[in-house]
PADRENMAR-512989 format. One line per field, with one value per atom (N, C-alpha, C, O): z, y, x; atom name. Coordinates in nm, 2 decimals. Layout:
! PADRENMAR-512989
w <- [Z  ...]
v <- [Y  ...]
u <- [X  ...]
atomo <- [CA  ...]
//
This chain:
! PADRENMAR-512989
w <- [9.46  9.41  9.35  9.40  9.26  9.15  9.22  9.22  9.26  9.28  9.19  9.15  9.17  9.11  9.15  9.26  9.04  9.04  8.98  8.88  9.08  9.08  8.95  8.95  8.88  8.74  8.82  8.87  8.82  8.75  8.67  8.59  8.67  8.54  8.49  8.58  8.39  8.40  8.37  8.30  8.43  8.46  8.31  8.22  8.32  8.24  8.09  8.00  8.05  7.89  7.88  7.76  7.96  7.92  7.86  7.90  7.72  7.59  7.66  7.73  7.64  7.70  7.55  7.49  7.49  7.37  7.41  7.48  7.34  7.38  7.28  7.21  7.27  7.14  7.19  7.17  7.26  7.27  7.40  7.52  7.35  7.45  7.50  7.62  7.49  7.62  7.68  7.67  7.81  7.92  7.97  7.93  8.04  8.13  8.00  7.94  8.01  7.93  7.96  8.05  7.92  7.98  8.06  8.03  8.16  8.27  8.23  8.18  8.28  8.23  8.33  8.42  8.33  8.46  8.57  8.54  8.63  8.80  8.76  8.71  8.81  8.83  8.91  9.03  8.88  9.03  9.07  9.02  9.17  9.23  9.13  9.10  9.07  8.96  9.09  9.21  9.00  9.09  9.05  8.94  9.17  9.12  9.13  9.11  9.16  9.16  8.98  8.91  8.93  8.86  8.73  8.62  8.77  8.69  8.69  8.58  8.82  8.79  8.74  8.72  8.72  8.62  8.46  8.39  8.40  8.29  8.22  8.28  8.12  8.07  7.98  7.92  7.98  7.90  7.79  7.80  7.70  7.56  7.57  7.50  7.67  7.75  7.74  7.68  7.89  7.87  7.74  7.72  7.65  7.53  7.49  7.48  7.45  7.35  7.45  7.41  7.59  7.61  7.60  7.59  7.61  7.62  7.49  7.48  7.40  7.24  7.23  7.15  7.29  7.32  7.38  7.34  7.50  7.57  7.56  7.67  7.48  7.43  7.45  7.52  7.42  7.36  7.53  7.57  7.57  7.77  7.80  7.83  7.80  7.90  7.92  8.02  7.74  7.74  7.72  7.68  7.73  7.75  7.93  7.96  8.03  8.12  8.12  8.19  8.04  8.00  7.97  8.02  7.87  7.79  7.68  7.64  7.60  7.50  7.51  7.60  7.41  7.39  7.35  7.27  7.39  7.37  7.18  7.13  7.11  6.97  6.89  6.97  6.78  6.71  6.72  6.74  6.69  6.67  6.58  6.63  6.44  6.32  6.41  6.40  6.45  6.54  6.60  6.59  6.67  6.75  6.65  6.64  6.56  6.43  6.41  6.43  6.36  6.30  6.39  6.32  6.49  6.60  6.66  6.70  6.63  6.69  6.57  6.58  6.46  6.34  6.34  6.32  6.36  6.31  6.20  6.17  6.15  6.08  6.18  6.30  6.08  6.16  6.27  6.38  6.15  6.20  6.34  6.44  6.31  6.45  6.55  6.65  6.53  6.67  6.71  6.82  6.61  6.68  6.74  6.84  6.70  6.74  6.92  7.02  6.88  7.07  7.10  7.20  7.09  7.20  7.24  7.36  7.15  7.19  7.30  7.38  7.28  7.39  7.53  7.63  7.52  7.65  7.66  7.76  7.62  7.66  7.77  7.89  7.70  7.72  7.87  7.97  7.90  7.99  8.11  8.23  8.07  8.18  8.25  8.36  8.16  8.18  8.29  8.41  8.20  8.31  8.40  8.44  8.49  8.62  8.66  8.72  8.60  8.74  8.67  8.72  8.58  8.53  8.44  8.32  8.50  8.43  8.33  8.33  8.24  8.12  8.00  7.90  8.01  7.90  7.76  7.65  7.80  7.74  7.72  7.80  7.61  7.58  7.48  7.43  7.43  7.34  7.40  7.41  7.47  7.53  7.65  7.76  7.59  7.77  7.80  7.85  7.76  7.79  7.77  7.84  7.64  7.53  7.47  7.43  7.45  7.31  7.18  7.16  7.11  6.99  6.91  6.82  6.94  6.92  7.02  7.00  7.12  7.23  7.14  7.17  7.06  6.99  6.92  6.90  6.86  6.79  6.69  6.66  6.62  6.44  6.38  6.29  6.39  6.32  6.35  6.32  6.44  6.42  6.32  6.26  6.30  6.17  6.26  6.21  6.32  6.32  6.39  6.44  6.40  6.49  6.61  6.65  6.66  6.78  6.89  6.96  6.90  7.04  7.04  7.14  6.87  6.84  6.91  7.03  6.82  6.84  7.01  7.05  7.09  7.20  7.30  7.41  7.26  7.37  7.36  7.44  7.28  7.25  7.33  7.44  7.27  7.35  7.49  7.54  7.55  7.66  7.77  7.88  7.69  7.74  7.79  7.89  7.68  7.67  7.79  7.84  7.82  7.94  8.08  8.16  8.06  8.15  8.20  8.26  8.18  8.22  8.24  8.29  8.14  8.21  8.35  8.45  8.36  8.46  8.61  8.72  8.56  8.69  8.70  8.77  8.64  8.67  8.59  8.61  8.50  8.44  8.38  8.41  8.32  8.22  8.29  8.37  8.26  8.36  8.28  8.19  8.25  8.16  8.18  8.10  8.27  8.27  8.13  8.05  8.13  8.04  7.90  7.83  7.85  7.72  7.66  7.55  7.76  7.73  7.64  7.55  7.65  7.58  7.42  7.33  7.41  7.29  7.20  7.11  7.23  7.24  7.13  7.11]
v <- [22.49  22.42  22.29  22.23  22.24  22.14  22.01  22.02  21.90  21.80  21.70  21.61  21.69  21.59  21.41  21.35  21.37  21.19  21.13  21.14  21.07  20.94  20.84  20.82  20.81  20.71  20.60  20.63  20.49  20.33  20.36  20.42  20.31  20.32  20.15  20.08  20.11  19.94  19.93  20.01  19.80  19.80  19.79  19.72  19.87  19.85  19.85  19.84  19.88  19.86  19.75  19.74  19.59  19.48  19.45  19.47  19.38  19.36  19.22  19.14  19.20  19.10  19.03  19.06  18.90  18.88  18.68  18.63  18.64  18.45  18.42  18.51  18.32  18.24  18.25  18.15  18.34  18.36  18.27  18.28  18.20  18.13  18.05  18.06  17.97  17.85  17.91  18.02  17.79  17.84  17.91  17.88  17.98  17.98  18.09  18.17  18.06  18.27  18.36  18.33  18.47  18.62  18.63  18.58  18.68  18.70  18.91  19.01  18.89  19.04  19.14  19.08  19.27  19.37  19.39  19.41  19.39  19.41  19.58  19.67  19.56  19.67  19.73  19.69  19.87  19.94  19.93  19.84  20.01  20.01  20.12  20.21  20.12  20.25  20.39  20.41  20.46  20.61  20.66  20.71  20.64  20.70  20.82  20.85  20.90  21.04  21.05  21.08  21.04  21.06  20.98  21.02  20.89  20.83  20.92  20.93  20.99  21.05  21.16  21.20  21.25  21.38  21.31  21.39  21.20  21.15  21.14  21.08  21.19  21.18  21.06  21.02  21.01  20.90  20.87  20.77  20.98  20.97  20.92  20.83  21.01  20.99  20.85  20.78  20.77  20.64  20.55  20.46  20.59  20.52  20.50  20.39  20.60  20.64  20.53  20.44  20.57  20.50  20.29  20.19  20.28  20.18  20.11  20.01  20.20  20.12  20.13  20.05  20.23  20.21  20.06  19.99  20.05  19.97  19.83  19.77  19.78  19.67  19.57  19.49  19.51  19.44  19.38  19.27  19.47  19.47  19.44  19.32  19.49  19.45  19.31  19.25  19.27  19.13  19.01  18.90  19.01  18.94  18.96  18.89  19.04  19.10  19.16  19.12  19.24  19.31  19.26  19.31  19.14  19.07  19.14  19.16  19.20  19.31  19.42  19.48  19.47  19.66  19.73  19.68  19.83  19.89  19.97  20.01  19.97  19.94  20.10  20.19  20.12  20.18  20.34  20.32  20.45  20.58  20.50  20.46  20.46  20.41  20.28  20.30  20.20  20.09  20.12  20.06  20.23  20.30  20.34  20.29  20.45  20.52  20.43  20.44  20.34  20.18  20.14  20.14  20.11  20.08  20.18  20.15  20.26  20.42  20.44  20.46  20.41  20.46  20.59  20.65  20.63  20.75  20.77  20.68  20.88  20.88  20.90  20.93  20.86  20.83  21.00  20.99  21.13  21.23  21.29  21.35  21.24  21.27  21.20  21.22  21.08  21.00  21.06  21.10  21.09  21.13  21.29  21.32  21.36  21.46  21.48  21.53  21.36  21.32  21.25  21.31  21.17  21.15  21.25  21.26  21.35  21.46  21.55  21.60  21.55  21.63  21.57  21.64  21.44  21.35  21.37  21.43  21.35  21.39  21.46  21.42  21.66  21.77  21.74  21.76  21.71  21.69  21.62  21.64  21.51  21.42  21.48  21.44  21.60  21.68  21.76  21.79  21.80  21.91  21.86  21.96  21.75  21.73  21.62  21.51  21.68  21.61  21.51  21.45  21.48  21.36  21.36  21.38  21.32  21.33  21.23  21.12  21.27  21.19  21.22  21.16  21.28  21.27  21.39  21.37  21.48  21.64  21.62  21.56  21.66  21.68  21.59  21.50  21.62  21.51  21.41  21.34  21.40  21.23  21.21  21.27  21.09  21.02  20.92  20.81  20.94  20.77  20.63  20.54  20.63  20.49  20.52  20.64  20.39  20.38  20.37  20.31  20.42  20.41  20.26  20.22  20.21  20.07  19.97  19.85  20.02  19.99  20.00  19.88  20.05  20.08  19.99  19.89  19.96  19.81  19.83  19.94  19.74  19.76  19.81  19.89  19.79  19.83  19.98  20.02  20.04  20.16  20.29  20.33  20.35  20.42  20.53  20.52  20.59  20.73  20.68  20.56  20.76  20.78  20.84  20.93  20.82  20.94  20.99  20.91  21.12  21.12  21.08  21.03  21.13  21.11  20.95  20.93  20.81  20.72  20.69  20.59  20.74  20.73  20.77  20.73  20.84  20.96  20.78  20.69  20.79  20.72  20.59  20.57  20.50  20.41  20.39  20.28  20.48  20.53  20.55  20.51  20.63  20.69  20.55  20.52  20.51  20.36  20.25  20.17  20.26  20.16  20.19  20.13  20.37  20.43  20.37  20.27  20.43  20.38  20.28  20.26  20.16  20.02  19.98  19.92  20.00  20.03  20.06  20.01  20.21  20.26  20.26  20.35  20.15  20.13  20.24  20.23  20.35  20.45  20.40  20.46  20.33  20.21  20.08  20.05  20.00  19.92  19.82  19.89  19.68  19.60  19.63  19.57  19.72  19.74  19.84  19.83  19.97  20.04  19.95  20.03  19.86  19.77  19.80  19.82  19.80  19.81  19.94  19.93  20.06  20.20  20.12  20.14  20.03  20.00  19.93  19.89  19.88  19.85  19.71  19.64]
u <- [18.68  18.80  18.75  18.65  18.80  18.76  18.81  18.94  18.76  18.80  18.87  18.80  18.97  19.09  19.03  19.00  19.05  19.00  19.14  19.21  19.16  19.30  19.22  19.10  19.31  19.29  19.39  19.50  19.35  19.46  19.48  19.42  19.60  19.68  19.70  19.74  19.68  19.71  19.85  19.92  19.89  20.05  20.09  20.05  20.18  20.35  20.29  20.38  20.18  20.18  20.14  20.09  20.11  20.11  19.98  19.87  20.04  19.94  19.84  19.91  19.76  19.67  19.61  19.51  19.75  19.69  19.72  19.80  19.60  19.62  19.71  19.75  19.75  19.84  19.96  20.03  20.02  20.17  20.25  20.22  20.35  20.47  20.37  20.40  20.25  20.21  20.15  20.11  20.13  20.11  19.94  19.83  19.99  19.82  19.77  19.84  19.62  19.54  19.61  19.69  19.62  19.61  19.53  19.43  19.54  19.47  19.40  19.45  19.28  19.23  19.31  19.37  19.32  19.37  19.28  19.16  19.30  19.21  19.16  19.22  19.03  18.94  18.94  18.94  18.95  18.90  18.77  18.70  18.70  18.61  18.56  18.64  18.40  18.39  18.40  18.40  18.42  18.44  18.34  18.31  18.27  18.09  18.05  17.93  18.13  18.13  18.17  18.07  18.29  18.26  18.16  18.14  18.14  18.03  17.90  17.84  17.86  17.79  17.76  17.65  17.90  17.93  17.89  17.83  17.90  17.87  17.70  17.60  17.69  17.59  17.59  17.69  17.44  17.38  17.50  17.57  17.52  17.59  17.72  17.77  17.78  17.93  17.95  18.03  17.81  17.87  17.84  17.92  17.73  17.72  17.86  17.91  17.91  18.05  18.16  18.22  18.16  18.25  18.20  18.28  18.08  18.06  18.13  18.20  18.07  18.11  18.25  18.28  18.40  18.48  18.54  18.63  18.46  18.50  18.43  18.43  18.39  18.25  18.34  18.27  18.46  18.50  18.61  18.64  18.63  18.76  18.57  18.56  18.46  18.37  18.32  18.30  18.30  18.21  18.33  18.28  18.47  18.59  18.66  18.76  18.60  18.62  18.79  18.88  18.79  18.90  19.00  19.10  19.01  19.13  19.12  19.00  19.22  19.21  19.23  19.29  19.19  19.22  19.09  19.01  19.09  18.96  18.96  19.07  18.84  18.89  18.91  18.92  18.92  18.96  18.80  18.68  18.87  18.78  18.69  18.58  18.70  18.69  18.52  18.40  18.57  18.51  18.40  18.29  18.43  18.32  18.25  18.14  18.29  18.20  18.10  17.98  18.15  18.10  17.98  17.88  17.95  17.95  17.81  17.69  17.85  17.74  17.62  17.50  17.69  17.66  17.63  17.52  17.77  17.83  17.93  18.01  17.92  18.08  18.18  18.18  18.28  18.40  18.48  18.54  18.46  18.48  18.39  18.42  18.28  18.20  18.18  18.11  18.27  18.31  18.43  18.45  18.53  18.66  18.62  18.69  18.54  18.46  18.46  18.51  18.33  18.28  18.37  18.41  18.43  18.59  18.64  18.66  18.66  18.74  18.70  18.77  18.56  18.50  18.49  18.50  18.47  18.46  18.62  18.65  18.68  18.86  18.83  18.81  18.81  18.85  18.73  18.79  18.62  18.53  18.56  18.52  18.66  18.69  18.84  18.88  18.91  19.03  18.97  19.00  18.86  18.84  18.78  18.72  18.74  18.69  18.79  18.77  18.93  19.03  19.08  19.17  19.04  19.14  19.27  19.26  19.37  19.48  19.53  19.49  19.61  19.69  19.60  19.64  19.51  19.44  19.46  19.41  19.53  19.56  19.70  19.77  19.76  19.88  19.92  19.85  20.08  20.12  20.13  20.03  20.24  20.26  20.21  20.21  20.13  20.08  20.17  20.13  20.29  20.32  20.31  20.34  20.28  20.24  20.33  20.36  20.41  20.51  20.45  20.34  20.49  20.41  20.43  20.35  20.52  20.48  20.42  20.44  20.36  20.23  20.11  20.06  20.02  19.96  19.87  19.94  19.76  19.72  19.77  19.83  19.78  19.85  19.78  19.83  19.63  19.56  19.46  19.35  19.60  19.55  19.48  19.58  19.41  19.41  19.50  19.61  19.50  19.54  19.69  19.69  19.81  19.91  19.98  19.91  20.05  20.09  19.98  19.93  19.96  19.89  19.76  19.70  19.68  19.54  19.54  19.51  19.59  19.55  19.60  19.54  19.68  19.70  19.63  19.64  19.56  19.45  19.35  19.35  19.29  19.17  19.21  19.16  19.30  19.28  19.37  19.38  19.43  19.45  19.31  19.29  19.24  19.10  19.01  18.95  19.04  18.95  18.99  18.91  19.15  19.21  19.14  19.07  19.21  19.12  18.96  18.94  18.89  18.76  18.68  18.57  18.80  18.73  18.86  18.81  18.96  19.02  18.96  18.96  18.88  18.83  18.69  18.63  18.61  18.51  18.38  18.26  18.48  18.39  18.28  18.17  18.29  18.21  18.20  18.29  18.09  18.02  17.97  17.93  17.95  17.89  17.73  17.65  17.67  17.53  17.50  17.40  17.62  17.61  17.65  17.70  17.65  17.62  17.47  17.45  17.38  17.27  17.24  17.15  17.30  17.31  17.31  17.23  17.41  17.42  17.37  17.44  17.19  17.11  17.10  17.00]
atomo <- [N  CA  C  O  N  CA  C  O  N  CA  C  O  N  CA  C  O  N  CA  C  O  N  CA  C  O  N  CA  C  O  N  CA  C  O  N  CA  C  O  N  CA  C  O  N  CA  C  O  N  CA  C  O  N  CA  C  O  N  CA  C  O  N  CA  C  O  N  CA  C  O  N  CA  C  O  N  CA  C  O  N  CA  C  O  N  CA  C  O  N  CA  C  O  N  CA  C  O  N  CA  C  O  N  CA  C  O  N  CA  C  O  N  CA  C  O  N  CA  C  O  N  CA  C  O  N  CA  C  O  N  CA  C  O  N  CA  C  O  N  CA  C  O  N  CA  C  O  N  CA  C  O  N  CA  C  O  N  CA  C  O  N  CA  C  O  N  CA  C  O  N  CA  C  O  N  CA  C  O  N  CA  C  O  N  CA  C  O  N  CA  C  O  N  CA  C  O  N  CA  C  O  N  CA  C  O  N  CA  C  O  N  CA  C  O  N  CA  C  O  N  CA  C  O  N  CA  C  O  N  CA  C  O  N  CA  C  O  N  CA  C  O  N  CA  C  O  N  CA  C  O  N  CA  C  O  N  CA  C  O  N  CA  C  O  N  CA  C  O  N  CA  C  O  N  CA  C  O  N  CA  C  O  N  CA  C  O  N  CA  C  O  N  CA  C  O  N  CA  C  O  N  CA  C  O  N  CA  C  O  N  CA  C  O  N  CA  C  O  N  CA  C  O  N  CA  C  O  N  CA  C  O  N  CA  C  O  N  CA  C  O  N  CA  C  O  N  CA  C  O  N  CA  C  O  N  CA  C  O  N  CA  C  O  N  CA  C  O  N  CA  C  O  N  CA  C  O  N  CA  C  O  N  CA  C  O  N  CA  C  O  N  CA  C  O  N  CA  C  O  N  CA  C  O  N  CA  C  O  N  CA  C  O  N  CA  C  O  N  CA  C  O  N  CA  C  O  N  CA  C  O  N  CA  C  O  N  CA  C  O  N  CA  C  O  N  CA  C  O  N  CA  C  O  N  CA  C  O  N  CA  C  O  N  CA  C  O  N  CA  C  O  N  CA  C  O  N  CA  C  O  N  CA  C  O  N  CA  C  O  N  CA  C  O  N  CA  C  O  N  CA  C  O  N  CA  C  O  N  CA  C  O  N  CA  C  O  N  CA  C  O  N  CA  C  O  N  CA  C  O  N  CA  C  O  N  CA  C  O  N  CA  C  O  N  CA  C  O  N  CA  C  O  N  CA  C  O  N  CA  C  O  N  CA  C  O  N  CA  C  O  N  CA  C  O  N  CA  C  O  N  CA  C  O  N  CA  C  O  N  CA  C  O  N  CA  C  O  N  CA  C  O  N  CA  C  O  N  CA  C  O  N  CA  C  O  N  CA  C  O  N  CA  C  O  N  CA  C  O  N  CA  C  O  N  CA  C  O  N  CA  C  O  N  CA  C  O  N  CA  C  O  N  CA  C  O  N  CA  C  O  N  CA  C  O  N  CA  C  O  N  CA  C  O]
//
């Protein structure tokens, strides 16, 4: 039988941006503890892709949004189809060992939750940086794994 992995979910949608109404910083979202089980189902590449996903919530300790398919491409120096490629598969990988929200149309993001400067719409650009909250959330991704991205 396949063991199922509980995800954090970060509260309520809340955008973590400075400038707005005064007052104290944004405060980053609380970490979980990484889930090292499944950290260790992950391969080298896995955490690369998510690192460069998540580059930006690691080295700010998670003030922000994890960045665009397009970003990563950039980023990997890949094209942009062969990043949205390997997301896809780290999706369907991380689905199949138990993790939920990641398959289907709606996960639950409003579509104006979204960055502005999304390129893609609807579930594509939802999966991704959903994926991306995910893992720095639950410790998938690690500021050690930076190093991948050499």
């Amino acid at each position: 039988m396949a063991e199922r992995f509980e995800a954090t979910e970060l509260g309520g949608g809340a955008r973590h941006r400075g400038g707005g109404g005064g007052g104290a910083p944004p405060r980053p979202p609380p970490r979980a503890e990484p889930t090292e089980q499944l950290r260790g189902e992950l391969a080298e590449d896995d955490l690369r892709l998510l690192a460069a996903l998540c580059e930006g919530l690691l080295r700010s300790g998670g003030v922000g949004e994890p960045v665009s398919t397009r970003e990563v491409a950039d980023r990997l120096g890949l094209s942009r189809k062969a990043a949205e490629n390997r997301l896809a598969r780290l999706r369907t990988r991380l689905s199949s060992l138990g993790v939920d929200g990641l398959q289907g149309t709606s996960l639950g993001i409003p579509e104006d939750d979204q960055p502005a400067d999304s390129p893609a719409s609807g579930s594509a650009a939802n999966y991704v940086a959903h994926l991306g909250r995910l893992a720095y959330a639950n410790g998938w991704v690690l500021d050690e794994d930076l190093r991948l991205l050499g």
